[in-house]
gemmi code that builds the backbone of each chain (N, CA, C; Angstrom):
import gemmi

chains = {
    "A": [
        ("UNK", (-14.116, 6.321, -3.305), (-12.799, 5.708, -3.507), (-12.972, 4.241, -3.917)),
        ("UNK", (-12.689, 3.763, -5.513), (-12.912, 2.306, -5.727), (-11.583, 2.294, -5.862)),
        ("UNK", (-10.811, 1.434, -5.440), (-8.840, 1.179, -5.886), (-8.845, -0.100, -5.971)),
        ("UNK", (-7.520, -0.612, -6.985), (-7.434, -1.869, -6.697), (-5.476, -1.353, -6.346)),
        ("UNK", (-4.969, -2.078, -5.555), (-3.712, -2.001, -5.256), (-2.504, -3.114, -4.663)),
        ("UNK", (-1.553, -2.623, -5.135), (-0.965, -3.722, -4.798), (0.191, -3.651, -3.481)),
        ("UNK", (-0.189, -2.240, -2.503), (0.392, -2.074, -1.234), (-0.500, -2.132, -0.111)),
        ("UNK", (-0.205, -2.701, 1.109), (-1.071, -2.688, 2.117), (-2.210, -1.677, 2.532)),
        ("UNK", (-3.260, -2.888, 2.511), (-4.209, -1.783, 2.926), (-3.999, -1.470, 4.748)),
        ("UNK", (-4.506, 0.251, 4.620), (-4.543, 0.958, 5.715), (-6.325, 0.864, 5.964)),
        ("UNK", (-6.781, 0.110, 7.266), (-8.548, 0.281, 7.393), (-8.762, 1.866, 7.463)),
        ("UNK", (-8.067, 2.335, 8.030), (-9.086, 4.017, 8.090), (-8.897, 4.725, 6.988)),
        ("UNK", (-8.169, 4.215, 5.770), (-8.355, 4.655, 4.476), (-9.815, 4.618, 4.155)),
        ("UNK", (-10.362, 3.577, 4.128), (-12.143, 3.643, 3.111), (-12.957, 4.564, 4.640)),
        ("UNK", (-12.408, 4.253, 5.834), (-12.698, 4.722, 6.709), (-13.009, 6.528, 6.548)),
        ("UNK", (-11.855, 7.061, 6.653), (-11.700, 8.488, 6.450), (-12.509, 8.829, 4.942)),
        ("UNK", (-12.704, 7.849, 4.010), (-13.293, 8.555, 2.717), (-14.251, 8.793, 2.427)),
        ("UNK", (-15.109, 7.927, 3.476), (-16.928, 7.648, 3.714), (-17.144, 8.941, 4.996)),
        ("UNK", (-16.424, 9.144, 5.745), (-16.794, 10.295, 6.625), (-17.574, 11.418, 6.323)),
        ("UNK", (-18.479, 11.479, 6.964), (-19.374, 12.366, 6.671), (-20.282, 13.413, 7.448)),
        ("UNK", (-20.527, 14.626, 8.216), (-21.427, 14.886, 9.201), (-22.149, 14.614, 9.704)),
        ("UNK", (-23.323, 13.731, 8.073), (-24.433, 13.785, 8.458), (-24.648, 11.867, 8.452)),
        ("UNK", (-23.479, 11.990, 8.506), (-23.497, 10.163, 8.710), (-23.256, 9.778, 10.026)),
        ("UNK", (-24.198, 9.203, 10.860), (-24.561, 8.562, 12.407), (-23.802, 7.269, 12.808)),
        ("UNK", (-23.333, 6.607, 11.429), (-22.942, 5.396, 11.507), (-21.546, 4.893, 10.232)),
        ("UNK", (-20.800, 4.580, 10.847), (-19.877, 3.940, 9.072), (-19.915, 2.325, 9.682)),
        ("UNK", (-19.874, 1.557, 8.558), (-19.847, 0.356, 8.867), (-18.557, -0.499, 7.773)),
        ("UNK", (-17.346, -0.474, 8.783), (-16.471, -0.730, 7.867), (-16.189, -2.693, 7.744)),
        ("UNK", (-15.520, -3.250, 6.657), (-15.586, -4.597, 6.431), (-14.360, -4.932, 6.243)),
        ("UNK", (-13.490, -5.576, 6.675), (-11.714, -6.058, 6.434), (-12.164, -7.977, 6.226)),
        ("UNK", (-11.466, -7.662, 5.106), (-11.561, -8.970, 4.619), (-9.772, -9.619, 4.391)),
        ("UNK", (-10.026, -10.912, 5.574), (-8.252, -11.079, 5.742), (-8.113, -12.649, 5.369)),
        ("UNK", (-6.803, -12.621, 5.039), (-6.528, -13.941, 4.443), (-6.108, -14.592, 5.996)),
        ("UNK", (-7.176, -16.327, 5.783), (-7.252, -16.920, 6.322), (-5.914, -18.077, 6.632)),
        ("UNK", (-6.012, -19.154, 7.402), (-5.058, -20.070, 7.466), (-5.349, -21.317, 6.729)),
        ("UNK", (-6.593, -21.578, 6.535), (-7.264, -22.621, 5.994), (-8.317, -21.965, 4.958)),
        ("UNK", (-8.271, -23.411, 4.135), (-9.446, -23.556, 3.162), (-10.235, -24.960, 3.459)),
        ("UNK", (-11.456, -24.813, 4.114), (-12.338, -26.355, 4.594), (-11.040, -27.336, 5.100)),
        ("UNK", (-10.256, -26.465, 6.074), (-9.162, -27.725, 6.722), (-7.824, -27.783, 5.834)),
        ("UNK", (-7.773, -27.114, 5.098), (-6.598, -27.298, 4.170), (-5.909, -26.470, 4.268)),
        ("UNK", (-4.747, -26.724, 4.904), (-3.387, -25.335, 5.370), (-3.186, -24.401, 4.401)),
        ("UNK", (-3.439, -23.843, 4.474), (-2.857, -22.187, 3.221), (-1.214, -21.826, 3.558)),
        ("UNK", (-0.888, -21.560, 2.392), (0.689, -21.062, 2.621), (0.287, -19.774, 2.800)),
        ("UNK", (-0.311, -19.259, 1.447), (-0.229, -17.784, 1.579), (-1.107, -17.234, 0.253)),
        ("UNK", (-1.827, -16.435, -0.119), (-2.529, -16.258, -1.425), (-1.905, -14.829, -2.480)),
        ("UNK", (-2.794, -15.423, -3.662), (-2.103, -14.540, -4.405), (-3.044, -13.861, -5.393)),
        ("UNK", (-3.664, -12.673, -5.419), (-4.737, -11.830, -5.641), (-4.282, -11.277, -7.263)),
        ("UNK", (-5.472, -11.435, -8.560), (-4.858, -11.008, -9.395), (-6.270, -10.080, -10.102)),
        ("UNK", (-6.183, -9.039, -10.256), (-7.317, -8.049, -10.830), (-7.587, -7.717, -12.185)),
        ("UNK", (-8.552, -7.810, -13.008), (-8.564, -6.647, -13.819), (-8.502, -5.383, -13.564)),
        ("UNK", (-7.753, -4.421, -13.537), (-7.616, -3.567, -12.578), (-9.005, -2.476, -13.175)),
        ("UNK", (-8.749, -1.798, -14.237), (-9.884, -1.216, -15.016), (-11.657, -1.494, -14.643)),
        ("UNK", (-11.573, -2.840, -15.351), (-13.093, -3.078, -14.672), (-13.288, -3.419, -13.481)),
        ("UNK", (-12.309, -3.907, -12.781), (-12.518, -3.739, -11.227), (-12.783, -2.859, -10.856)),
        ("UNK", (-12.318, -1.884, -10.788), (-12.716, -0.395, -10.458), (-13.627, 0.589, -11.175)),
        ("UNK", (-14.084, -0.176, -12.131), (-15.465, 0.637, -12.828), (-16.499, -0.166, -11.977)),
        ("UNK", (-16.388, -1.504, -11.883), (-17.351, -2.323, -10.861), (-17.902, -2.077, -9.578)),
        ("UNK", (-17.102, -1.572, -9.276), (-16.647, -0.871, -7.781), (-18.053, -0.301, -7.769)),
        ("UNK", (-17.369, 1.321, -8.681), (-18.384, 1.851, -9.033), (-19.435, 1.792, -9.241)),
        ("UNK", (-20.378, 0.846, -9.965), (-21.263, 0.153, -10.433), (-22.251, -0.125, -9.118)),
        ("UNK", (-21.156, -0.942, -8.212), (-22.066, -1.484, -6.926), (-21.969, -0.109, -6.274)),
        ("UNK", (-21.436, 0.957, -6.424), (-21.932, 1.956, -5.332), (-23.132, 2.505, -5.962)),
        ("UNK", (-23.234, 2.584, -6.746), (-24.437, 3.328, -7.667), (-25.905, 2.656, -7.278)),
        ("UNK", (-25.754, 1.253, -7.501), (-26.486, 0.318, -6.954), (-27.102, 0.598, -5.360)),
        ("UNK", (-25.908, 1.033, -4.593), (-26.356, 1.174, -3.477), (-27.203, 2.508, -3.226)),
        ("UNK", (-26.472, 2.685, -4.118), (-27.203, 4.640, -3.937), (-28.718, 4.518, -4.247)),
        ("UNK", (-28.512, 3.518, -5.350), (-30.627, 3.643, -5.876), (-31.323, 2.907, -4.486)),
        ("UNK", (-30.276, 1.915, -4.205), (-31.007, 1.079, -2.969), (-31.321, 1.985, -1.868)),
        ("UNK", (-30.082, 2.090, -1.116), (-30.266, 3.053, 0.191), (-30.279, 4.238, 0.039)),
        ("UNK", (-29.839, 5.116, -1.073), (-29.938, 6.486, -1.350), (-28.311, 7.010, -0.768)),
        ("UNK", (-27.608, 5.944, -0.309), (-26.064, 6.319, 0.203), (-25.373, 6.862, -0.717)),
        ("UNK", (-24.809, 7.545, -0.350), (-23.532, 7.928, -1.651), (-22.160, 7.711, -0.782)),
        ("UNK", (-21.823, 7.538, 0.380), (-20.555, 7.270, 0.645), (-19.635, 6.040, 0.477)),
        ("UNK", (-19.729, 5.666, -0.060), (-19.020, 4.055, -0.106), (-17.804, 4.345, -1.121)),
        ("UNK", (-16.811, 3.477, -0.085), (-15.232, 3.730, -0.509), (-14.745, 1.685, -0.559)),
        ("UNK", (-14.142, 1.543, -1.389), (-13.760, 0.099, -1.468), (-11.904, -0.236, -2.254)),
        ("UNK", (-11.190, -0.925, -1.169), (-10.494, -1.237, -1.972), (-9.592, -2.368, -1.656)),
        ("UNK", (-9.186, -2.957, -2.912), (-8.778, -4.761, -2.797), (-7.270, -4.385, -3.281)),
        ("UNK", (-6.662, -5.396, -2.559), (-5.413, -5.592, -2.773), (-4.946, -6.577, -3.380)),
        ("UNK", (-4.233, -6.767, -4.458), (-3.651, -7.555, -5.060), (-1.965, -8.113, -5.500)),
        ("UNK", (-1.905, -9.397, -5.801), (-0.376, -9.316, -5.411), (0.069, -10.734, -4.626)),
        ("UNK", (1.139, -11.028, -3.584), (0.863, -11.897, -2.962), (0.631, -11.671, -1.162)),
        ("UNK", (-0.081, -12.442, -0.574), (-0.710, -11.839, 0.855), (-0.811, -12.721, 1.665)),
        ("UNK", (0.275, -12.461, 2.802), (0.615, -13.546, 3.720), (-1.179, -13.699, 4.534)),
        ("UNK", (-0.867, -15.027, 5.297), (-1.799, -15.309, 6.398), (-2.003, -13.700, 7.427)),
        ("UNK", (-3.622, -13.681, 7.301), (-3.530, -12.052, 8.345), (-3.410, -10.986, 8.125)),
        ("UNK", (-2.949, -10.560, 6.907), (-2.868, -9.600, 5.959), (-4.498, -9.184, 5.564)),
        ("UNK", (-4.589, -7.792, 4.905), (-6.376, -7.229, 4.592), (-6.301, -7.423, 3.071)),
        ("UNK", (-6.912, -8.308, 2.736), (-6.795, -8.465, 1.255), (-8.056, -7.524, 0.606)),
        ("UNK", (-8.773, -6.899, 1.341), (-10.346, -5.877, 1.229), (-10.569, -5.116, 2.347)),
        ("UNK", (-10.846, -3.676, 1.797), (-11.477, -3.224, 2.629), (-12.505, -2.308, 2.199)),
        ("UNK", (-13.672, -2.195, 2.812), (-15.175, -1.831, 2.502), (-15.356, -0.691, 3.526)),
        ("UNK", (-16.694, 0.373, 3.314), (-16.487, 0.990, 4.262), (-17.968, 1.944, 3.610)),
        ("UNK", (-18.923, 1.951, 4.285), (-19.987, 2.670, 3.691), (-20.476, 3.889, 5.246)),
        ("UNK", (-21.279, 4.926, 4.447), (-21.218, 5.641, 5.538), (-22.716, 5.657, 5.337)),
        ("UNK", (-23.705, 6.068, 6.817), (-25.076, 6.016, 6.622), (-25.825, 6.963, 7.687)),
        ("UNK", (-26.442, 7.270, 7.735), (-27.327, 8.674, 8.475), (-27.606, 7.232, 9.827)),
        ("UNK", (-28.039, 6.830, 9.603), (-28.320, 5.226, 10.693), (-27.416, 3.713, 10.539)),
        ("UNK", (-27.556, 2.988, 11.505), (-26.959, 1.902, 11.081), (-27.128, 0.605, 10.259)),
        ("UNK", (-28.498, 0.730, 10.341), (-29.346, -0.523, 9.899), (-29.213, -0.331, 8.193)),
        ("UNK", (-29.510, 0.713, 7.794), (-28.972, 0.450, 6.018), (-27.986, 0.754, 5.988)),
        ("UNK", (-26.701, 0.830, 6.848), (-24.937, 0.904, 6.683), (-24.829, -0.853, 6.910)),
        ("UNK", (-25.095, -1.405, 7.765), (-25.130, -2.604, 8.090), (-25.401, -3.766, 6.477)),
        ("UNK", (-26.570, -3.474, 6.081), (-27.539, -3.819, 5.324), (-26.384, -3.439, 3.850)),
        ("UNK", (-26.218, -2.645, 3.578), (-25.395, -2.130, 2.651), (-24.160, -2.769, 2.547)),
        ("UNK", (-23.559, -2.250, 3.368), (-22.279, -3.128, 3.763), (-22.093, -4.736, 3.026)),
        ("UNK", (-22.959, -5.438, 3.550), (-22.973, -6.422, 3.252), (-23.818, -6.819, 1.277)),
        ("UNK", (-24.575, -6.131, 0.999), (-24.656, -6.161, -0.574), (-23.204, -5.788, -0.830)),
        ("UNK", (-22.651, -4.969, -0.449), (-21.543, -4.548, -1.526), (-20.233, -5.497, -1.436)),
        ("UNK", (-20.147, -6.460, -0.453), (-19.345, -7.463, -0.545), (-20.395, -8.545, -1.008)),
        ("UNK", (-20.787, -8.595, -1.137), (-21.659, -9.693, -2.123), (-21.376, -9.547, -2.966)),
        ("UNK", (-22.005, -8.210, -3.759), (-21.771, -7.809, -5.102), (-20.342, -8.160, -5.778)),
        ("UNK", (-19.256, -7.306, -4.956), (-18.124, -7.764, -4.989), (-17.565, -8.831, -5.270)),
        ("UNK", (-18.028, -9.539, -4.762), (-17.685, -11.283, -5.543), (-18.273, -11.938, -6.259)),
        ("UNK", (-19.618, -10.871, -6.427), (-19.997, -11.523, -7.748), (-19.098, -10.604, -9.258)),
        ("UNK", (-19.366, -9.856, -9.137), (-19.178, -9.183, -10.595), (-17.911, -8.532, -10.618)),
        ("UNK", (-17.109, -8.407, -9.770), (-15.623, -7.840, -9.769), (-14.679, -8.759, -10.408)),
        ("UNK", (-13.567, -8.423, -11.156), (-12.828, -9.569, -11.624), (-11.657, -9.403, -10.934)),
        ("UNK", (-11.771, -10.237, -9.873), (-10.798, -10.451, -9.096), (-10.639, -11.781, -8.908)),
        ("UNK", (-9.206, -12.434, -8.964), (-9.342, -14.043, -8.549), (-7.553, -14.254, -7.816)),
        ("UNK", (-8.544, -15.078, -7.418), (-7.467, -15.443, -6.227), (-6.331, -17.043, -6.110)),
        ("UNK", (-5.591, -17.019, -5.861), (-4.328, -18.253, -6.150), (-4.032, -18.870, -4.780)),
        ("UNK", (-4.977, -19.733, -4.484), (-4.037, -20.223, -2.647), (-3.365, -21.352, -2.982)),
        ("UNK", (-2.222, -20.970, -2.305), (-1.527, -22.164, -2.774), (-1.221, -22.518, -1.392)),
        ("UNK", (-1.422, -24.459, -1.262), (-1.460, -24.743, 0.076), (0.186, -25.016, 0.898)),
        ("UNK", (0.178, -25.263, 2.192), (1.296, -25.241, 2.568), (1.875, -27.401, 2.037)),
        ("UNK", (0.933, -28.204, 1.866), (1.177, -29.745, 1.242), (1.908, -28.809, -0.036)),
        ("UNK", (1.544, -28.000, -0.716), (2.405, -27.860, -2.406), (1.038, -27.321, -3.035)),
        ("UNK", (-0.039, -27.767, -3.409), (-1.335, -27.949, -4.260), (-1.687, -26.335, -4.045)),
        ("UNK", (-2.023, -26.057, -5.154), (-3.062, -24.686, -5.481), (-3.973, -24.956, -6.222)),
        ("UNK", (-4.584, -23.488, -6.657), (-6.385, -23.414, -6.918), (-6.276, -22.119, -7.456)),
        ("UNK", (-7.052, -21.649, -8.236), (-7.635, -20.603, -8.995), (-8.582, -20.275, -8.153)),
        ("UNK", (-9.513, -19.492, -7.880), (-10.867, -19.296, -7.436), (-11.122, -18.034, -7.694)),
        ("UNK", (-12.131, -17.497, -8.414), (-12.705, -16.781, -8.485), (-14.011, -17.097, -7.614)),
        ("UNK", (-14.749, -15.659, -6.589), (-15.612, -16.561, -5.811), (-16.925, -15.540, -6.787)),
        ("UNK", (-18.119, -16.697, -6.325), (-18.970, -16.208, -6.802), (-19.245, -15.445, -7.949)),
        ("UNK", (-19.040, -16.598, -9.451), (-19.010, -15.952, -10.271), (-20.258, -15.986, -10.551)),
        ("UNK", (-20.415, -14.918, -11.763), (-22.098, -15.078, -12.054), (-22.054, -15.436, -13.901)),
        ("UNK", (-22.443, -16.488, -14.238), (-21.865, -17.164, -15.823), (-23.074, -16.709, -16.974)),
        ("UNK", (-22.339, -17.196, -18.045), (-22.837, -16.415, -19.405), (-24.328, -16.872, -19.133)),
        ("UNK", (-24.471, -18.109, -18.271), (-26.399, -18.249, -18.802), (-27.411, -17.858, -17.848)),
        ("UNK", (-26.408, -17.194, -17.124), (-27.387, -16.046, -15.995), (-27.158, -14.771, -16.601)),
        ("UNK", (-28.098, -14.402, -17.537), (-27.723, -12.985, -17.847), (-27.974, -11.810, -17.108)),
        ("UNK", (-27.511, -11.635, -16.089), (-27.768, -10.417, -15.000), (-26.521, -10.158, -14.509)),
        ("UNK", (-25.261, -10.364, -15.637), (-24.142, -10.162, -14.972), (-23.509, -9.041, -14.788)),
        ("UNK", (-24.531, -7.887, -15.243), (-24.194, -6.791, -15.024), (-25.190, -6.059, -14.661)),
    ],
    "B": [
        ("UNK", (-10.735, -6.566, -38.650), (-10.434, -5.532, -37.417), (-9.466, -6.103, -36.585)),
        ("UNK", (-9.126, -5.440, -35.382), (-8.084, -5.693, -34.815), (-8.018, -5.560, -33.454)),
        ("UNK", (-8.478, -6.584, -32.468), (-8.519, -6.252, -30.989), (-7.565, -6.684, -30.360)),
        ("UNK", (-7.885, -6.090, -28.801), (-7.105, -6.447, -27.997), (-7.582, -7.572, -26.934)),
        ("UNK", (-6.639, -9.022, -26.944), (-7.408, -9.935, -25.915), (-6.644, -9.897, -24.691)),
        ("UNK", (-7.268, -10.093, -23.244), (-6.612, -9.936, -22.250), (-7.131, -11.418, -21.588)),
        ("UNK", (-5.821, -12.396, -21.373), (-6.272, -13.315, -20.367), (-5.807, -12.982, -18.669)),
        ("UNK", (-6.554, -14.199, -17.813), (-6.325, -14.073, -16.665), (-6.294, -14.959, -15.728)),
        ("UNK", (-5.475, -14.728, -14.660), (-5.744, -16.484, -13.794), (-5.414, -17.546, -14.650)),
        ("UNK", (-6.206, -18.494, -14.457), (-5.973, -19.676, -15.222), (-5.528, -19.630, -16.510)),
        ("UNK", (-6.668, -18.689, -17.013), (-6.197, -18.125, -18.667), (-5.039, -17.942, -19.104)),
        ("UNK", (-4.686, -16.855, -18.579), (-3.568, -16.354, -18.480), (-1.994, -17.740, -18.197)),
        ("UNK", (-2.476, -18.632, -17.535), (-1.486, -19.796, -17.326), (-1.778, -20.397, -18.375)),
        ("UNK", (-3.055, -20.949, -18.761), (-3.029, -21.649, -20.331), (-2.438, -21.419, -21.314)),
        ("UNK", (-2.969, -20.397, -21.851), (-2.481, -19.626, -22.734), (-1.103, -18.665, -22.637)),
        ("UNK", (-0.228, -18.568, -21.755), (0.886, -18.404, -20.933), (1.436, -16.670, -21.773)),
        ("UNK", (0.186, -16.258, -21.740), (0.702, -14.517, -22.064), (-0.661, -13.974, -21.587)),
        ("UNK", (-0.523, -12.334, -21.363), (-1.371, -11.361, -20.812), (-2.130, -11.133, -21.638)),
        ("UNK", (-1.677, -11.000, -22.760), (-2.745, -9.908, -23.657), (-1.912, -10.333, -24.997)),
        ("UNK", (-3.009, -10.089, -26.245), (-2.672, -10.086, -27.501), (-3.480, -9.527, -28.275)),
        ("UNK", (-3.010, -8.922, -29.621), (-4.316, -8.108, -30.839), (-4.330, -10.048, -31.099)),
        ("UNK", (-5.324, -9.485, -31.927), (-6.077, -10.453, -33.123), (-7.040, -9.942, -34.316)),
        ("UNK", (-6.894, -10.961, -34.943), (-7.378, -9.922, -36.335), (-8.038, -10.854, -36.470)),
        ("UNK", (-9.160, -9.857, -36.431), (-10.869, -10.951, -36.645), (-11.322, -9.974, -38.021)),
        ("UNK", (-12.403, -10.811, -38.586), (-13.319, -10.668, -40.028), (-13.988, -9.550, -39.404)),
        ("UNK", (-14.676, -8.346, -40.255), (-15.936, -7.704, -39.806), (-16.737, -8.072, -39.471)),
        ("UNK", (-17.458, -7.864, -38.224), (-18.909, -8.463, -38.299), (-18.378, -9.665, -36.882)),
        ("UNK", (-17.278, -9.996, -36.382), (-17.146, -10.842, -35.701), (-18.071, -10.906, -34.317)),
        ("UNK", (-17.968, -11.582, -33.975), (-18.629, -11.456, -32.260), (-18.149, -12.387, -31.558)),
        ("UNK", (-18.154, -11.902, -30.045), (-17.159, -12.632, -29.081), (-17.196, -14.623, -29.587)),
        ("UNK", (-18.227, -15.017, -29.799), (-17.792, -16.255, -30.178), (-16.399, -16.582, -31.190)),
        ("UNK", (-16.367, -15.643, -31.930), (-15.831, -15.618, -32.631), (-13.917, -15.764, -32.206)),
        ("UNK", (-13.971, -15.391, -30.924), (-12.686, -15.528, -30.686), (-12.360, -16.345, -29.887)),
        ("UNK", (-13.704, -16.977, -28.801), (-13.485, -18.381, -28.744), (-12.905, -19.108, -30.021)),
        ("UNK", (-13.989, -19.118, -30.903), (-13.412, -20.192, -31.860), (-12.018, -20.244, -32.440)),
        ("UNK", (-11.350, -19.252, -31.768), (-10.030, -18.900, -32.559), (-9.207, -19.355, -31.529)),
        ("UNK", (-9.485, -19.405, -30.421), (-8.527, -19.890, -29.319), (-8.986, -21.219, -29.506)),
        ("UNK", (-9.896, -21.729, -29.894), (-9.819, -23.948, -29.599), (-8.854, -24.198, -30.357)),
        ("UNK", (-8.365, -23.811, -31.692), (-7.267, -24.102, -31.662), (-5.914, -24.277, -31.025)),
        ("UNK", (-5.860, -23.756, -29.825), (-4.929, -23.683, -28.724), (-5.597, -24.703, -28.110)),
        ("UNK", (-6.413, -24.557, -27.882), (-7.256, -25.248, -26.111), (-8.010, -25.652, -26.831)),
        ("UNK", (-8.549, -27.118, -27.076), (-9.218, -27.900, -27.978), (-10.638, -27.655, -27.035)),
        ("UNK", (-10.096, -27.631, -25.759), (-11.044, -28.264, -24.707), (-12.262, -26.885, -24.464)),
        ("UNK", (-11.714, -25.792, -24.913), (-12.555, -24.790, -24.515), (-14.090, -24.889, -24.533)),
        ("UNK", (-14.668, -25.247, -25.491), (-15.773, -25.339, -25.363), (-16.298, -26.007, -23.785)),
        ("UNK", (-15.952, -26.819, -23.536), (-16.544, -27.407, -22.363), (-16.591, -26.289, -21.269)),
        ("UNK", (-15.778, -24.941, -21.637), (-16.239, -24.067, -20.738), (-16.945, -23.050, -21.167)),
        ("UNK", (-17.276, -22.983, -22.051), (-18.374, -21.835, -22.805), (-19.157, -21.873, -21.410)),
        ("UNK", (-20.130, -22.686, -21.450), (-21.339, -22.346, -20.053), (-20.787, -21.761, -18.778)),
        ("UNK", (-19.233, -21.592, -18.567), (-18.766, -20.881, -17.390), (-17.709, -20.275, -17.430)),
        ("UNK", (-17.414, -19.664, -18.778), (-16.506, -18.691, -18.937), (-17.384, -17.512, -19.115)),
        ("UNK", (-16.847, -16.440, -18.568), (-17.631, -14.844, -18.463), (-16.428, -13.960, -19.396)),
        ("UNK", (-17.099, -13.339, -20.323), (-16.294, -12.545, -21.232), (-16.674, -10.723, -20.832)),
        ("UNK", (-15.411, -10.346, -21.143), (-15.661, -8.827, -20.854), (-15.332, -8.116, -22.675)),
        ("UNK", (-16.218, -6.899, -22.845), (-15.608, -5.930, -23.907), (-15.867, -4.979, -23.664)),
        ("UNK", (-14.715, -3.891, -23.429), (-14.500, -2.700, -23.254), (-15.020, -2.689, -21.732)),
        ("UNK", (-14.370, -3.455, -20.642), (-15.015, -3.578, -19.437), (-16.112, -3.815, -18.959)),
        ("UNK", (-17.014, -4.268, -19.812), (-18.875, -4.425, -19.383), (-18.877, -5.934, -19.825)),
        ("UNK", (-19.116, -7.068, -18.739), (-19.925, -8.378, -19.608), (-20.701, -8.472, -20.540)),
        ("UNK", (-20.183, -9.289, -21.066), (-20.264, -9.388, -22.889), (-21.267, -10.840, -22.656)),
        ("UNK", (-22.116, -11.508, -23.881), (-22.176, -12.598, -24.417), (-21.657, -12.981, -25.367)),
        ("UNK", (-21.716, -14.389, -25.816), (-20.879, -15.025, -26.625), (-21.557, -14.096, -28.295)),
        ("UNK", (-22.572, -13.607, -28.219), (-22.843, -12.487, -29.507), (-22.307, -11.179, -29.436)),
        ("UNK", (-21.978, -10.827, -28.408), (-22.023, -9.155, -28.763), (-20.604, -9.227, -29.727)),
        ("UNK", (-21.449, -7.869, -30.315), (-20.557, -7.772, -31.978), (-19.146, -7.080, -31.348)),
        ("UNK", (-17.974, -7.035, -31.823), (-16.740, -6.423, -31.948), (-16.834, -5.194, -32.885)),
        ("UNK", (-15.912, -4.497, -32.538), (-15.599, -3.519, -33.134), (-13.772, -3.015, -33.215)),
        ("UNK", (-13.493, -2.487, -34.250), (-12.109, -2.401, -34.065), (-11.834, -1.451, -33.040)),
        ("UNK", (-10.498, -1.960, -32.752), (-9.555, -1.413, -31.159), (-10.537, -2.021, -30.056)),
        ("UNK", (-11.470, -2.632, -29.741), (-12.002, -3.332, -28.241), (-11.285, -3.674, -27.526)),
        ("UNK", (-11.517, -4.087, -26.240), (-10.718, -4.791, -25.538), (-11.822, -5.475, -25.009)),
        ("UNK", (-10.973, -6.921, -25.306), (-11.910, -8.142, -24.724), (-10.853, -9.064, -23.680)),
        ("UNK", (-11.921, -9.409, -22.720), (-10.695, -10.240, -21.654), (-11.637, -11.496, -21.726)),
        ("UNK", (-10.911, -12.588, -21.156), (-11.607, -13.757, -20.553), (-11.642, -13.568, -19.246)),
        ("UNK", (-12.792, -14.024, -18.630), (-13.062, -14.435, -17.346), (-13.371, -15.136, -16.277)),
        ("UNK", (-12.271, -16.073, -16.449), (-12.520, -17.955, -15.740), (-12.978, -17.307, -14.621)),
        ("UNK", (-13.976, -18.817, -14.338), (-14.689, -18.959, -12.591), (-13.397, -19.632, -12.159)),
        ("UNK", (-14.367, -19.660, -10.774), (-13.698, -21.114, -9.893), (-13.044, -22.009, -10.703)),
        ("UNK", (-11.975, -22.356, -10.500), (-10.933, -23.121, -11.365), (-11.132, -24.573, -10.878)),
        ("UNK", (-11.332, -24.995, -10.152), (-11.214, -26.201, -9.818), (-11.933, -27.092, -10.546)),
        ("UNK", (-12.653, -26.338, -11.562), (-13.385, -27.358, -12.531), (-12.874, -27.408, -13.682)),
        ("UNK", (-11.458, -27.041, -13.914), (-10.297, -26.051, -15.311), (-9.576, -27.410, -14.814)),
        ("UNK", (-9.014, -28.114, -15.009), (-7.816, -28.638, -15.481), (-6.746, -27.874, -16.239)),
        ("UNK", (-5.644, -27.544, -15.787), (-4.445, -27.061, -16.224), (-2.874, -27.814, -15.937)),
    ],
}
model = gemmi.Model(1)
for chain_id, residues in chains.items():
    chain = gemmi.Chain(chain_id)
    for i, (resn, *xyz) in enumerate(residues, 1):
        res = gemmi.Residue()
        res.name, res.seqid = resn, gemmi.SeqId(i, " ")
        for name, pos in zip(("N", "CA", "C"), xyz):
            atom = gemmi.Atom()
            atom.name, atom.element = name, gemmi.Element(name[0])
            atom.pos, atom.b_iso = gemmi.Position(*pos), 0.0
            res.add_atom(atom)
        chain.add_residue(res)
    model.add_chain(chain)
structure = gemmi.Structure()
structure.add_model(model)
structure.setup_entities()
């Protein structure tokens, strides 16, 4: 399951999609909008996708994981739109025969995720001031952007 | 030929629309449509080294060739180095 969407995420969605028999362990990831940026009040953010290659990307990093750990369960999906304080703006969710490469995994695929997904984000603070951010981009003179 | 450009984020505020064709020469390549937007945005170049281009959903460089019907997007970083 790679989605990009613009209604609340449910966690036992990537949850239930990675389920598996022979999986010992799921290691799920909720990624929530904060109150601050380095001390700087957040009103509230505003998530904007390529939706297409986001979700071929998705893909991409599960494949990745699969050559890595040999996993095939990994379910991911980002929400986009605008997203109060506390709200799940991500949710991740890999399934693994053990924990240590669900753990291990887990965490490449939110890496990955911010590197090569085109997703960017709008916080606009509660003073007035906003920001663009795309995090962790990876630029034209690193050619490994895919 | 005749593509499709998709801005975003910042882009998308600069240039203050989603998407547009453009009619490029044969033979064009993604530079090629930079150079067609500094006319809008004089300033673009100064982001060549950190703008990320997509065609047909796969990162592109400022060479890969076009082809008619593509779809090419821009892909601003971190903005805080964008003035808008």
């Amino acid at each position: 399951m790679f989605k990009i969407t613009n209604q609340p995420i449910a966690p036992e969605d990537v949850i239930h999609a990675v389920k598996a028999e022979n999986a010992g362990a799921i290691v799920p990831f909720l990624g929530i909008v904060r109150d601050n940026t380095g001390g700087r009040k957040v009103s509230y953010l505003e998530y904007e996708a390529y939706p297409q290659m986001a979700e071929m990307k998705m893909g991409e990093i599960a494949r990745e994981i699969f050559e890595k750990w040999g996993l095939d369960r990994v379910a991911m999906i980002h929400r986009i739109g605008r997203l109060k304080i506390g709200e799940i703006s991500v949710a991740v969710a890999i399934a693994a025969p053990h924990r240590k490469d669900g753990f291990e995994a887990c965490k490449y695929a939110m890496d990955r995720l911010k590197q090569i997904v085109p997703i960017w984000k709008r916080e606009v603070w509660e003073d007035g001031g906003e920001t663009w951010v795309k995090p962790d981009p990876v630029y034209f003179n690193q050619k490994t952007a895919t | 030929m005749k593509v499709k450009v998709k801005y975003f984020a910042v882009c998308r505020e600069m240039f203050n629309r989603d998407e547009e064709e453009m009619e490029l020469p044969d033979g064009a390549v993604l530079m090629d449509v930079l150079k067609r937007l500094e006319r809008e945005w004089p300033e673009i170049p100064e982001y060549y080294e950190v703008m990320q281009m997509s065609v047909n959903w796969e990162y592109a460089t400022e060479q890969t060739e076009l082809s008619d019907g593509d779809e090419v997007a821009l892909i601003p970083p971190v903005t805080g180095g964008i003035d808008v």
